[in-house]
N, C-alpha and C positions, 0 to 999 in steps of 0.2 A: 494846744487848746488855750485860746483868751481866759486870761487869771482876771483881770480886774472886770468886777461886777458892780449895779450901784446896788441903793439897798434892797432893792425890789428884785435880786438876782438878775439883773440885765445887762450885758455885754454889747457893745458896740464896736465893728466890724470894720474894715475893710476888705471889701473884695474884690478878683476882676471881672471887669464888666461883661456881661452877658453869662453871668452866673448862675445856677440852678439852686432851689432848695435843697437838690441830693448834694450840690459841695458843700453846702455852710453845714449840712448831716456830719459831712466827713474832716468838717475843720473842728467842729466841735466832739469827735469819737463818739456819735451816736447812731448807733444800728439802724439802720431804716424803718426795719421791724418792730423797732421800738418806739418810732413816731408815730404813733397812731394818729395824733390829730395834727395838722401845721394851720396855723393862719398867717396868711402875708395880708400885713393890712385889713385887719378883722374878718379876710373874708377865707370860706375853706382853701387849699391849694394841693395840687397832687406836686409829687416829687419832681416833676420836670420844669414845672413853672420858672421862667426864667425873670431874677430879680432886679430891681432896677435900683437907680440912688433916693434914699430918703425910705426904704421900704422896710417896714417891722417884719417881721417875721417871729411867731412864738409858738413850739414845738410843747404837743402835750403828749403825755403816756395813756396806752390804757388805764380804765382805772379796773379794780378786781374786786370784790369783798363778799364778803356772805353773810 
């Protein structure tokens, strides 16, 4: 898993090309099941979405509370 973060917890990647959201899942060891939300480039994105260069991507959790 990429250690160097900036301050805003963001990691920057390289990956290979014709990549999916479910690998950058499994370079960073997070469950699928536990992505509830992805956005590539602000917009929603399902797990197969294949990503390209220059492309954000930021994984949220459910959230739970009562």
């Amino acid at each position: 898993m990429p250690k160097e973060q900036d301050s805003e917890g963001r990691s920057k990647i390289e990956i290979p090309k014709g990549s999916s959201v479910s690998y950058v899942l499994k370079v960073f060891n997070i469950p699928e099941e536990e992505a509830y939300i992805v956005l590539v480039n602000g917009r929603h994105a399902k797990k197969n979405v294949i990503l390209l260069e220059g492309d954000e991507m930021f994984v949220f959790p459910a959230i739970v509370g009562g």
